[in-house]
N, C-alpha and C positions, 0 to 999 in steps of 0.2 A: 210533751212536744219535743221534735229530735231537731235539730241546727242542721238547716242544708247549707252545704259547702262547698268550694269549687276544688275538687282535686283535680284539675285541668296540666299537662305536662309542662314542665318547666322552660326557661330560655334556654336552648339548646338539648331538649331535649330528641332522641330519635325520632327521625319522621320518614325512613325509607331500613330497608332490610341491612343496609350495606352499613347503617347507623350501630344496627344491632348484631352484626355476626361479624363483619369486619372481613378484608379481604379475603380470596382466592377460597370462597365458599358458594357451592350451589346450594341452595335450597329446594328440597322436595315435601310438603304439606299435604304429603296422598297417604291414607290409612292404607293397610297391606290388605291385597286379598286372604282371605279365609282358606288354611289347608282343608279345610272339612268342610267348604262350605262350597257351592259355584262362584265361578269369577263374574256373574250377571249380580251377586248378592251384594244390595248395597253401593250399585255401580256409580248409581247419578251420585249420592251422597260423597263417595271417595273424587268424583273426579270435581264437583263441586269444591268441595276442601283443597285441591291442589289448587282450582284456579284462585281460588281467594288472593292471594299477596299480588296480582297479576299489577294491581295499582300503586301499589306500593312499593315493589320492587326494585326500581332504579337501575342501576349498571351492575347488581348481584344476579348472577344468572341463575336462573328460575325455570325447573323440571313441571309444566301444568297442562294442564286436558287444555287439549286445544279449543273446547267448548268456550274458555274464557278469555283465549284471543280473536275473539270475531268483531271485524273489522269495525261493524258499528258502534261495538261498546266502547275498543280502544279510542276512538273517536271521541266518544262522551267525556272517556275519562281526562283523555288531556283538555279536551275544552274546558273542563270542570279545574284544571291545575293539577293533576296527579303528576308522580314521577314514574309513570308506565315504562316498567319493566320495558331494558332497551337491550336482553338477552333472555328472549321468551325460548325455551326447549320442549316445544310443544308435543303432545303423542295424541294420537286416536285410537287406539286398542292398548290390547295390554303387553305384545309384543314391543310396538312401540316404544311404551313406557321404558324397559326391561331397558333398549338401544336407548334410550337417555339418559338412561343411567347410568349404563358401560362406557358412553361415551364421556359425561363428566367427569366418571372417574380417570380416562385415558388421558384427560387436558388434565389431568394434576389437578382437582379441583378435591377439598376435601366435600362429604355431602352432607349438609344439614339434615335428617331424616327427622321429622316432629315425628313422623310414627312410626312404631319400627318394622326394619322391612328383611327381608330373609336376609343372613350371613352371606348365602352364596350371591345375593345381587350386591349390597352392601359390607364389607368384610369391614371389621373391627377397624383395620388400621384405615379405612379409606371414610372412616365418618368421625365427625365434629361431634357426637354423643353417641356410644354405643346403642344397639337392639334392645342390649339386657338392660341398661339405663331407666333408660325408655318407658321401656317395657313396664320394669319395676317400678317406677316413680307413679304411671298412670292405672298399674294395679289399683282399685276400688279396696283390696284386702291388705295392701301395704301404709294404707293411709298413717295408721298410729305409729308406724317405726319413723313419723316424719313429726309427725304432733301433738304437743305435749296433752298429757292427762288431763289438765284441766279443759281442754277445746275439743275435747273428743265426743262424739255423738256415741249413744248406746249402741253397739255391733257386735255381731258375730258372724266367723265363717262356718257354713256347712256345705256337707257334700251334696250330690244330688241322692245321693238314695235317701238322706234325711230330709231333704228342702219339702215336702210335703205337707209334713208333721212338723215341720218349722215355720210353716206359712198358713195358718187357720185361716180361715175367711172369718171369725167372729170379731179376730183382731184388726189395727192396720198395723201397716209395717212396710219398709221399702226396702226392693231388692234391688243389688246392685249384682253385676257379672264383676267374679275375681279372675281376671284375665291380662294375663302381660301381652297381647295383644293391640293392647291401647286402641279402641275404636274411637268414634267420635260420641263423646258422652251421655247423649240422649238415646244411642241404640243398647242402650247396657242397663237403664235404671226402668225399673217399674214398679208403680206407687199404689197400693193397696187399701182403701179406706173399708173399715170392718163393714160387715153385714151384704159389702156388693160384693158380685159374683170376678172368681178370680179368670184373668185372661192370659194364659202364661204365655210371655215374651219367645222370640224365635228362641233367643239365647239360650234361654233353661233345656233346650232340644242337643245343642254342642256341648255344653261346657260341662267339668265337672265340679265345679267348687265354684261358691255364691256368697255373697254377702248380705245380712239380714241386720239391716239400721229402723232403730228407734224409726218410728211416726211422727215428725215435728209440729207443730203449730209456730210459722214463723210472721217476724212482725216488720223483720227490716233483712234484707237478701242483698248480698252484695257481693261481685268477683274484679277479687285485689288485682290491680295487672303489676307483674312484675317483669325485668327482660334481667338475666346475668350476661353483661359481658364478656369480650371474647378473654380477658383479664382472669375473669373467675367473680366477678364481685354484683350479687343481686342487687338491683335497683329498683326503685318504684316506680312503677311506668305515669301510674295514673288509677284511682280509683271509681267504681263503675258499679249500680246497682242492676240487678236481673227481676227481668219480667220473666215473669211464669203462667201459662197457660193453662188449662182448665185441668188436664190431665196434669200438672205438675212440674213440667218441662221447661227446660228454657226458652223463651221466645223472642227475644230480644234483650238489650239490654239501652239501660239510663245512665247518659254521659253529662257531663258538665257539671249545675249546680246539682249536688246529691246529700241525701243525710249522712252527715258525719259517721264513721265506725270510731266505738270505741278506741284509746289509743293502746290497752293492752292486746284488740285484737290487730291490730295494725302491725303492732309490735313481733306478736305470733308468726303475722306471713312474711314478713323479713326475715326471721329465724328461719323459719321451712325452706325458702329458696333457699338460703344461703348454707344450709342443710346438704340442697339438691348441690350448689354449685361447688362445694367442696368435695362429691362426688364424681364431678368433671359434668355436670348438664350444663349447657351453653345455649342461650336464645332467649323468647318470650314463655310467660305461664299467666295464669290466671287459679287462683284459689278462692275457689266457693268457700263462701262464710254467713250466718248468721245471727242474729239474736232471735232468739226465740219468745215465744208468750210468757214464758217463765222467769223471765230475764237471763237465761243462760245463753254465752256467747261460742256456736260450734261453729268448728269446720266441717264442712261437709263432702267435698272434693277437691282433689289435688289436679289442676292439669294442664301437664308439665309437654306444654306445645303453642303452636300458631291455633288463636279462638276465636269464637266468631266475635268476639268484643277486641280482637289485636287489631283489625286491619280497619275498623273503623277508624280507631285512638290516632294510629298513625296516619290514616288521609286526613282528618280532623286538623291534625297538628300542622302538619304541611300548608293545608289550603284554605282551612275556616278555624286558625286557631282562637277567633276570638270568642266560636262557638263553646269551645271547651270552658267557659264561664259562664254558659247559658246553659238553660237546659236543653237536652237534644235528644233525640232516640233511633236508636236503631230499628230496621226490618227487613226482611225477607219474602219476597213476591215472588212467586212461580203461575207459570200456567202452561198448557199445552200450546204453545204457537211459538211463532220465530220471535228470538231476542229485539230485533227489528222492532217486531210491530208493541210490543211492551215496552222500547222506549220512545216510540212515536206517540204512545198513550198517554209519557210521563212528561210527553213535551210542553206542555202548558203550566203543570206543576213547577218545572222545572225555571222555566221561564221568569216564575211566580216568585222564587229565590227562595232560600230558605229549606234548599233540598239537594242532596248529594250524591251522586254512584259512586258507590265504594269497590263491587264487584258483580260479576254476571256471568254468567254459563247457558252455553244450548248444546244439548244432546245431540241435535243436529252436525254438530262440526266433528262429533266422532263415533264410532260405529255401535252405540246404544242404541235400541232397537227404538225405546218407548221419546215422542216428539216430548220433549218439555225444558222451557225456559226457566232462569231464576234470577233476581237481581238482587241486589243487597243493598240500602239505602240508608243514609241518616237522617232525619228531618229535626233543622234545628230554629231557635226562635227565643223570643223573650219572656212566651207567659210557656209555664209546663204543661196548663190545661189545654193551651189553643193547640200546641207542639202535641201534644196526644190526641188530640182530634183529628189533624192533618195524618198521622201518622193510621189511624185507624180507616180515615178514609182511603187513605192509598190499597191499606187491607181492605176493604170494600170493594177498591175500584176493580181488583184482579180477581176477588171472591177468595182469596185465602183466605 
């Protein structure tokens, strides 16, 4: 039987971006286009990611797809108590983007990049954590130069001429992309169970070097939040369990009362930031960890950025922090229609209390071709059962 417990953020802890990077910083949370790939690859997902902090943000000026400034959701969100970003630097193409960038840089503004983005848009001296930083920290293949032996899952790197004869179907086995690219971490991992037919990911088509981890059987899953100051000093934001989806993926994640982690692995993800931030990374992370069926306690991912469990913690904190001692859950709703009419759907629920917009995007507000909305929600409450039924309904109600 495991002890659930509230790791809910402290008094005074960050509840706005400006808490956590400290002045005369923009932030940018857009993964970089792909040299080897199209600028179409990926598109909703990166502009997705940028609009994320849109709620959060406050008086920290904030580089995001203009998908996440549309007039309705800003609406929701201040009605709801957000501190909406009040220097939104919005783009609709990628040119765009490029001129928000040039131009924070020209205001003197140093740039937060969570993912790293070319030298010539971003140069060294003009970012709050290096490309190479970055880059390295969220390599899949760097993981062990950060964590100790004992918390290390079974891995190894191979090239692509070997990953073939490294990946048998008789076996399972999980591959990760070894890439300083730092994408968003669900398009880089793919989970093998022996005897089913193998479906190889885009990724194994680009890259040259892979990573090949153990097959776990896990019993309790959890992603540490931590933020290092603009000082240098990792802190614990808030502890957080992950839902995982049939394919193996992230799908959300379990805020407020959660099963305790061990304290030597707790212990673990304090060293590893504090690892990062003596390296100069400055911001939010989140490290994947679990116990396994074996009782062994891994790390399984380092990453070293803005996630989709950051911008929850902090609207939580700010607006419903008395949630963060209940249970509460996160989710993600998309569909093909206007942002609009998916919160006009939510209006009842929402009505209903016990439900929050944390972030939302429509393709509509910039020049992606394909129509599709997404929102991002926490549903929180007293009982965990009723709180995950309400939460599966809402997945129902959109058909995700």
């Amino acid at each position: 039987m495991t002890l659930a417990v509230s790791f809910s953020p402290s008094v005074g802890a960050p509840r706005t971006l400006g808490d956590i990077y400290g002045p005369g910083i923009a932030v940018c949370a857009r993964p970089p286009v792909a040299d080897n790939g199209p600028a179409a690859t990926h598109r909703h997902n990166r502009d997705v990611a940028s609009a994320r902090p849109v709620s959060v943000a406050g008086d920290t000026p904030l580089i995001c797809s203009a998908g996440g400034t549309d007039p309705a959701l800003l609406a929701q969100l201040r009605e709801g108590g957000m501190p909406v970003g009040t220097e939104l630097r919005e783009f609709r193409t990628e040119a765009e983007f490029e001129l928000q960038v040039a131009a924070a840089v020209a205001d003197g503004l140093l740039i937060s990049m969570e993912y790293p983005q070319p030298a010539a848009l971003v140069p060294d001296a003009y970012a709050v954590k290096t490309a190479g930083l970055v880059g390295f920290l969220n390599n899949k293949a760097s993981i062990s130069t950060f964590v100790d032996p004992a918390f290390r899952a079974r891995r190894r790197i191979v090239s692509r001429a070997d990953l073939r004869a490294a990946t048998p179907r008789a076996t399972s086995w999980v591959l990760k992309a070894a890439t300083d690219d730092a994408h968003r971490g669900n398009l880089d991992v793919y989970l093998h169970r022996a005897g089913e037919p193998i479906r190889w990911p885009a990724f194994t088509r680009v890259l040259t070097e892979f990573v090949i981890e153990e097959y776990l059987e896990l019993v309790r899953n959890w992603g540490i939040q931590f933020f290092v100051e603009p000082g240098g000093t990792a802190r614990l934001l808030a502890v957080t369990e992950q839902r995982i989806d049939s394919a193996g993926l992230y799908d959300g994640g379990r805020f407020g009362l959660v099963d305790a982690p061990p304290p030597a692995l707790l212990d673990e993800c304090q060293a590893i930031t504090q690892r990062a931030a003596d390296l100069g990374y400055r911001g939010m992370c989140s490290l994947d960890c679990a116990e396994t069926r074996d009782g062994r306690l891994i790390m399984l991912d380092l990453n070293f950025r803005i996630t989709g469990g950051s911008i929850p913690l902090l609207a939580l904190q700010t607006v419903r922090p008395e949630a963060l001692d209940r249970p509460a859950e996160s989710v993600s709703l998309a569909a093909a229609a206007p942002l609009a009419d998916l919160l006009a759907a939510l209006r009842p629920a929402l009505s209903a209390g016990g439900l929050v917009v944390v972030a939302g995007h429509d393709t509509a507000r910039t020049d992606h071709p394909v129509r599709l909305s997404n929102l991002q929600l926490v549903v929180y409450g007293d009982d965990p059962d009723e709180v995950a039924r309400r939460r599966a309904a809402l997945t129902a109600l959109f058909g995700a």
